[in-house]
C-alpha positions in Angstrom: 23.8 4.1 9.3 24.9 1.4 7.0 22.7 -1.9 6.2 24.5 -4.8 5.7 25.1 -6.4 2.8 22.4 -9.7 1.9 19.6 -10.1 0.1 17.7 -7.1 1.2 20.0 -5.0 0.4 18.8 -5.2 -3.1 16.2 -2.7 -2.5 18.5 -0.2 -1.2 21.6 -0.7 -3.1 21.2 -1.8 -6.5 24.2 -2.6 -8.8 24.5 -1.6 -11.8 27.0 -3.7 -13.4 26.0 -6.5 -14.9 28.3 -10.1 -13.6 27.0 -13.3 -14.7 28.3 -14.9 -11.7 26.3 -13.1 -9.5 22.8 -13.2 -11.1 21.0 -15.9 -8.8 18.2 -18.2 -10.9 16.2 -18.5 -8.0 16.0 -15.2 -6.8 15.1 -14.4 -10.7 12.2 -16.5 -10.7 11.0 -15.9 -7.4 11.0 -11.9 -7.9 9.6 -12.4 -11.2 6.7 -14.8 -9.5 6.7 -12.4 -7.1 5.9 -9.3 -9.0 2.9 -11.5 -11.1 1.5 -12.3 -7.5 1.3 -8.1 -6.6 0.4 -7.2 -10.0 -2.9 -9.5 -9.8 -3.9 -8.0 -6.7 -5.1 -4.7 -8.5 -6.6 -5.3 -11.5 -8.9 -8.8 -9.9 -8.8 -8.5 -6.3 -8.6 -5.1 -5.1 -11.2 -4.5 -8.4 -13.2 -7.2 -6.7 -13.0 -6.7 -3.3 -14.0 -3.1 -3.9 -17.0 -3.8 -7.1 -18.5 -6.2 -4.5 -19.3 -3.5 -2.0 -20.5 -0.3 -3.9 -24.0 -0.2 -5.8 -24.9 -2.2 -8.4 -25.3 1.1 -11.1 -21.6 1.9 -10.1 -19.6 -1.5 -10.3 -18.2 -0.6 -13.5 -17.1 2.6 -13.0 -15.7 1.1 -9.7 -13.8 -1.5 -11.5 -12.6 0.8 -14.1 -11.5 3.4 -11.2 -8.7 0.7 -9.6 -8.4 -0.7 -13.0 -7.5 2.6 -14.9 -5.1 3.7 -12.1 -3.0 0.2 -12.3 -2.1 0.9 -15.9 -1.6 4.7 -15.7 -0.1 4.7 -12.6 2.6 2.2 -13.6 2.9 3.9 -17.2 3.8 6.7 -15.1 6.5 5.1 -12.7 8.5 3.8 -15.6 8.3 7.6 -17.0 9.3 9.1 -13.7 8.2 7.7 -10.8 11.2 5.0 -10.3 13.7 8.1 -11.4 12.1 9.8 -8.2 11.8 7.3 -5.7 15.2 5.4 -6.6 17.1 7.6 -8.5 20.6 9.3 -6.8 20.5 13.5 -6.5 23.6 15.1 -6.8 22.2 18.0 -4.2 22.6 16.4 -0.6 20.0 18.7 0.6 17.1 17.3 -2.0 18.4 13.7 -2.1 16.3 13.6 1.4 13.4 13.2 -0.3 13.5 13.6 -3.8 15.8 10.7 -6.6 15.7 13.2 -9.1 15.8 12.7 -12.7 18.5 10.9 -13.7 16.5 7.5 -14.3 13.4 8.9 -16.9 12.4 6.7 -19.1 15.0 3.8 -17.2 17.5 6.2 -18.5 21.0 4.9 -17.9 20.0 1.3 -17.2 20.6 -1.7 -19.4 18.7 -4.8 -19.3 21.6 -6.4 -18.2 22.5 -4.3 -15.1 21.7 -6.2 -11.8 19.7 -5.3 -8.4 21.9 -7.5 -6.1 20.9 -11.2 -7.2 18.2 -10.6 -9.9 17.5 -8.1 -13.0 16.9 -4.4 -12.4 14.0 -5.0 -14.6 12.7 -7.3 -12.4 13.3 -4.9 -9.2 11.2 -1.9 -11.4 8.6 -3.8 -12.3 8.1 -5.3 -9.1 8.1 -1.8 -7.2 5.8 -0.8 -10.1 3.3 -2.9 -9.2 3.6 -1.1 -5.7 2.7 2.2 -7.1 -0.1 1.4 -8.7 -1.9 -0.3 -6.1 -1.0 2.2 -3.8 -3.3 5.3 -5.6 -6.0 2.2 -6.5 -6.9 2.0 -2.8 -7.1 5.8 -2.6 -10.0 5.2 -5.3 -12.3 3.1 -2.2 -12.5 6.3 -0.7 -15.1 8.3 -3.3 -16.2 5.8 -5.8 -20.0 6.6 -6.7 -19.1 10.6 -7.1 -16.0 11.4 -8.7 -15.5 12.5 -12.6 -13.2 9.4 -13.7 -11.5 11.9 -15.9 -10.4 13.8 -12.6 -9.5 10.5 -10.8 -6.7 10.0 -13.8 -5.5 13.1 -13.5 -5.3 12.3 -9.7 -3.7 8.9 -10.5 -0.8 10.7 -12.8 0.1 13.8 -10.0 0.0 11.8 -7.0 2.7 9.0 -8.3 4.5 12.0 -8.7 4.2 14.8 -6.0 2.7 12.4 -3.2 3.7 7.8 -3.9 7.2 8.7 -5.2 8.8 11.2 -3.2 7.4 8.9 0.2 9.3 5.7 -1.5 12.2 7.7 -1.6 12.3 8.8 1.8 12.1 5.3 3.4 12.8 2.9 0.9 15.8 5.4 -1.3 19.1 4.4 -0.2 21.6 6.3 1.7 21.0 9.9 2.0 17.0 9.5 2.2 15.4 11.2 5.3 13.7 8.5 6.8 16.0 5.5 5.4 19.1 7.2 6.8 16.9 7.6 10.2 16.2 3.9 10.5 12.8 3.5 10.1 11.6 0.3 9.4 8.9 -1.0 6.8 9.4 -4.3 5.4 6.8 -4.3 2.5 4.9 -0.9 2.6 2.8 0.0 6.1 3.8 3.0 5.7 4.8 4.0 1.8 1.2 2.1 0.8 -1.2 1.4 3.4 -1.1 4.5 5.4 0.0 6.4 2.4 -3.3 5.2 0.1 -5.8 5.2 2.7 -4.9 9.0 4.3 -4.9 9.9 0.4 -8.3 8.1 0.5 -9.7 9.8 3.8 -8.5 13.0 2.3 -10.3 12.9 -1.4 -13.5 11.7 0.4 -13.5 15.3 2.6 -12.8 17.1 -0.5 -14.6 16.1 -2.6 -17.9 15.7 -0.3 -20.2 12.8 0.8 -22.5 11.0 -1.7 -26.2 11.7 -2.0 -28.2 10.5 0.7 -25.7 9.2 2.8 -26.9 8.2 6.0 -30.2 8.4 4.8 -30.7 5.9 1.4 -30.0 2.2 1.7 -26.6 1.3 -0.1 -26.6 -2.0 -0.7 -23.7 -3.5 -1.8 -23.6 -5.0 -5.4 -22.0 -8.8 -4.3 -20.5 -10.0 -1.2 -19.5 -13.1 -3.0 -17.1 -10.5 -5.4 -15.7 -9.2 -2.4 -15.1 -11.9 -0.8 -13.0 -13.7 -4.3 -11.8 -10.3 -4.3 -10.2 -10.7 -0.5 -8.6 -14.1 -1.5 -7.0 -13.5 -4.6 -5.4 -10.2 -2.5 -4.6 -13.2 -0.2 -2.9 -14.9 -2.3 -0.9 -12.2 -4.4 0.1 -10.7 -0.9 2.5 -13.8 -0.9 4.4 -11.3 -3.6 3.8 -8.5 -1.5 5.3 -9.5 1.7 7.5 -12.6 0.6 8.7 -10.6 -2.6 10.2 -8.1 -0.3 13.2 -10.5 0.6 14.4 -9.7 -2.7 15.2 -13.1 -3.2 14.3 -17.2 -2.3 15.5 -17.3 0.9 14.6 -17.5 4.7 13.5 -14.5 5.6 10.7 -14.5 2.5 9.6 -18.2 4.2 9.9 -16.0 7.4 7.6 -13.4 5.6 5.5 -15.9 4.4 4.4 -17.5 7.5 4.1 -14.6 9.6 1.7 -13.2 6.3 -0.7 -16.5 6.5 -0.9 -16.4 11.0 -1.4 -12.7 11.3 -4.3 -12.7 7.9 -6.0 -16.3 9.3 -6.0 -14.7 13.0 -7.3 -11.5 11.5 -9.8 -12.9 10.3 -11.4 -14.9 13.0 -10.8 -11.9 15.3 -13.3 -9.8 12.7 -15.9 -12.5 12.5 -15.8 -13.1 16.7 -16.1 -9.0 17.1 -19.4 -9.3 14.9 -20.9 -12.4 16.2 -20.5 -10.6 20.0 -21.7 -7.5 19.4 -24.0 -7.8 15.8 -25.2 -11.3 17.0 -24.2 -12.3 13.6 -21.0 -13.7 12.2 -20.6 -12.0 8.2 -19.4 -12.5 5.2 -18.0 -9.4 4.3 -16.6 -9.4 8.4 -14.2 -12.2 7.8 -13.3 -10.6 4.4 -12.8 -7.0 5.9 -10.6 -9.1 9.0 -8.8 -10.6 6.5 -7.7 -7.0 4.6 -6.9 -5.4 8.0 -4.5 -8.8 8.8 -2.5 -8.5 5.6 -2.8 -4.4 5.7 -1.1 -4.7 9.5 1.6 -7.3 9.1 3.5 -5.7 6.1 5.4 -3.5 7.4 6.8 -6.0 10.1 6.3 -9.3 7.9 10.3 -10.3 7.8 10.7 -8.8 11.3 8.7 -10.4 13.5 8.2 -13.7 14.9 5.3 -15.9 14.6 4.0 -14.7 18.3 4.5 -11.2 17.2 2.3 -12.0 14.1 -0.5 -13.1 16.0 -0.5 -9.7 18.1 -0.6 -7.7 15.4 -3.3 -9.3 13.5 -5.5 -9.6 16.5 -4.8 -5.9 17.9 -4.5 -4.4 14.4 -8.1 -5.9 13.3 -9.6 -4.4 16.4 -8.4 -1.3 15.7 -9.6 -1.3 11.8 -13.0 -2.9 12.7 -13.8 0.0 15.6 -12.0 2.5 12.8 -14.8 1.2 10.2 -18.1 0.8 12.4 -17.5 3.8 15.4 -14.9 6.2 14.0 -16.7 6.7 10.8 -19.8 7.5 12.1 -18.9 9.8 15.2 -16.4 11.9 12.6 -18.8 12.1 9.8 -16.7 11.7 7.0 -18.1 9.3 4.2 -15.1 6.8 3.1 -17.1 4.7 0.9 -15.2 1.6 1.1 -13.5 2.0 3.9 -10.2 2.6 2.8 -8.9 4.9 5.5 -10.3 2.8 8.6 -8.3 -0.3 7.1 -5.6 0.4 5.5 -4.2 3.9 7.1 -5.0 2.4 10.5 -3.9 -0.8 10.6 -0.8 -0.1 8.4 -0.6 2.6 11.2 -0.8 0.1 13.8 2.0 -2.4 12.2 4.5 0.8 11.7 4.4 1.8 14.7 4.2 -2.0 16.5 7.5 -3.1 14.5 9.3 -1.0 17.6 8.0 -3.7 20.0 7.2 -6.7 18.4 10.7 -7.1 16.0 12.3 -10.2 16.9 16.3 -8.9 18.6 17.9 -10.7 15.9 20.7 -8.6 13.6 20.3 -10.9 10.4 16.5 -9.5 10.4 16.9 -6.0 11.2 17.4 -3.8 8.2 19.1 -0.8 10.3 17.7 1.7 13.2 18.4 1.9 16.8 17.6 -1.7 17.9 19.7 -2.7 15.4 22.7 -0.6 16.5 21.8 -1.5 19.9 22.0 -5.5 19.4 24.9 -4.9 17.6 26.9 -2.8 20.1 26.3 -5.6 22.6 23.8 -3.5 24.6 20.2 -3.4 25.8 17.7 -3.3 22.7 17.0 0.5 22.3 12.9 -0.5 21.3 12.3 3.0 23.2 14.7 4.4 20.6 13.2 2.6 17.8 9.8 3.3 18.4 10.8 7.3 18.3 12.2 6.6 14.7 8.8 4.9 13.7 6.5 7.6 15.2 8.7 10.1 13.5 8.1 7.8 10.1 4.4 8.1 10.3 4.0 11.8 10.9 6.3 12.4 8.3 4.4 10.5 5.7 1.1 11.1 7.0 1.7 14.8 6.5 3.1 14.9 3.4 0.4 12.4 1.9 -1.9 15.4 3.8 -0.3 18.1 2.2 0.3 16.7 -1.3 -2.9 14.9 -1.6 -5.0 18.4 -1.1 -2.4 20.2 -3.8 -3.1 17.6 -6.0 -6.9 17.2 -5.7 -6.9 21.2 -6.6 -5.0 20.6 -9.2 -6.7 17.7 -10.7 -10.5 19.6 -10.1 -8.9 22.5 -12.0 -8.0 20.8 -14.8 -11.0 18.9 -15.5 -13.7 21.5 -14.4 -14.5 20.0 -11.3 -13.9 16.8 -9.5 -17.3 15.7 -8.8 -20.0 14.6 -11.4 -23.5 16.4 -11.4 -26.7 15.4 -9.5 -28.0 13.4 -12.4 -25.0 11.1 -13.2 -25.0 10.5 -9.4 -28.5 9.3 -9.5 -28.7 7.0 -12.2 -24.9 5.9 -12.0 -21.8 6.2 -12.9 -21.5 3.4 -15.0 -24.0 4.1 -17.9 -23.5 7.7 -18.0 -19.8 8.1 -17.8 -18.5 4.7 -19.2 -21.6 4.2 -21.6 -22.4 0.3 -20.5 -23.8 -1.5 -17.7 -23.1 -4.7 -15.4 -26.0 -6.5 -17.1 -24.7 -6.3 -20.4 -21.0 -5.5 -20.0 
């Protein structure tokens, strides 16, 4: 299956000979902007959104958790991660889902070498930024219990085994599984929503619930954190979503606007589901409906219309909110933040509702079955489609499963065990592991 040639094909098929006539100022500047926009969405509003909702004694060490794994995991994509998920293997067999090696330490490319319209630079940062957000939201899932020098191990194997060797698969070029399928993501349901809240789900079974779950009040630290937290995501998701146009151009204003309907309808749809059945209309609702909105319309952000948006941010934050307040509870498991119940299944939910909901337009469509369809001149194969994009998620949901277990073993060997003892528990993560406090930080 071959894509066809504009600006999206600068994901897929970078070029790597530099030609002054066809480096394009405003894609420069807009994938530059672009990749600002995502990078601010770890370190202040995922930080935020998350220090807002766990216990005051912890907020540091929650803070330091998504903070730590920005910077370490993008440290480690520019050693190997990139190589991995965008590299070229000469084995046919492994170029399915591994890059291979050929790009460590940006071996092999010059500053001046070009990813369609803008700097390769620009294109590794930006997809950087990805990366390291993506093992941040996995950190939701078992803040208050987990030795932070474990989590960085975590944060260094999982770009590795688990974030780059997804990318590859749907995002990697010809000759990756999943791209070569047709599978269809737009800006990472699949690679970083579902990928970082399974990982998430999975860490918080592992490792155990906290200490009196169910049973001690957990009062979150600041609503008004999470809530700053849930705009400036908000806002950098512009990056996100628009960024992944890979250039100024219609489809990012297409990306754009179907962003901003499916969030704002997301977010009225979580505050209306509390006010009917909790009698009361929350803060941390409309923030929470606002997360499941963005978390559901990236992966179908620059193919669907503005009709399709609204379905998916209404039906995705249904799905999250019953995920966070019924699922939780009748499985058990203790997902301290809720990272799993937004972000795997809503990002789930957009994946999978791409099939139906992608507007029958060629210049949209990356590749897949509809595409071939339309193009062909016959009936859109959605059926056809929608096979490719279950076949996406159960392919990366098992192999975040899988690799996510190997690497928590791994990790908890290393560092003696991944959970802190009884007394750092109690009195907090923040005094005892990071040696300061939220009152004097």
């Amino acid at each position: 299956m071959k894509l066809k040639l504009s600006a999206l094909m600068a994901l897929f098929l970078p070029i790597f000979a530099f030609a002054e006539d066809k480096l394009d100022s405003g894609d420069t500047a807009w994938m530059m902007v672009s990749t600002a926009f995502v990078l601010l969405m770890t370190p202040a509003g995922l930080a935020l959104f998350y220090g807002g909702m766990t216990r005051s004694k912890n907020v540091l060490n929650t803070y330091a958790m998504v903070m730590g794994a920005f910077v370490v995991a993008f440290v480690v994509w520019i050693v190997a991660g990139y190589s991995i998920a965008f590299g070229t293997n000469e084995s046919a067999m492994l170029q399915n889902v591994f890059g291979g090696f050929g790009n460590v330490m940006l071996d092999g490319i010059k500053w001046t070498d070009l990813s369609g319209t803008y700097p390769m630079y620009v294109f590794i940062a930006f997809q950087g930024t990805f990366a390291a957000i993506t093992v941040a939201i996995a950190s939701g899932s078992v803040i208050g219990r987990m030795k932070f020098s474990t989590w960085m191990v975590i944060v260094v194997l999982w770009g590795l085994l688990v974030y780059a060797p997804i990318t590859h698969m749907v995002w990697g070029g010809d000759g990756a599984y999943l791209f070569d399928a047709g599978a269809l993501d737009f800006a990472g349901g699949t690679v970083v929503h579902m990928n970082g809240g399974l990982a998430g789900l999975v860490l918080a079974i592992l490792i155990g619930k906290r200490a009196g779950h169910n049973k001690v009040a957990m009062k979150p630290f600041s609503i008004l954190f999470t809530a700053v937290g849930a705009a400036l995501l908000w806002f950098g998701w512009y990056g996100f979503n628009g960024g992944s146009a890979f250039g100024a151009n219609a489809i990012a204003g297409l990306a754009v606007m179907t962003t901003t309907v499916a969030t704002a309808v997301a977010g009225v749809t979580w505050m209306l589901l509390e006010w009917i059945i909790f009698k009361k209309p929350t803060l941390l609702g409309i923030a929470s409906g606002i997360i499941a909105g963005l978390v559901a319309i990236t992966p179908a952000a620059g193919f669907v219309s503005v009709s399709g948006a609204f379905v998916i941010g209404i039906v995705g934050t249904i799905i999250a909110f019953f995920g966070v307040v019924s699922l939780k509870k009748k499985l058990g498991y203790d997902d301290s933040l809720d990272a799993f119940g937004i972000h795997f299944l809503a990002g789930l939910w957009g994946a999978l509702a791409t099939a139906f909901l992608a507007v029958h337009d060629t210049e949209l469509l990356w590749d897949g079955p509809l595409k071939e369809s339309l193009t062909a001149g016959k009936s859109p194969d959605v059926m056809g489609q929608f096979m490719v994009q279950l076949e996406s998620v159960a392919i990366v949901g098992a192999w975040t499963l899988v690799g996510t277990i190997v690497v928590y073993y791994i990790a908890s060997a290393l560092t003696g065990g991944a959970r802190v003892d009884e007394e750092t528990e109690h009195n907090g993560l923040d005094e005892t592991i990071h040696g300061e406090t939220v009152t004097n930080a």
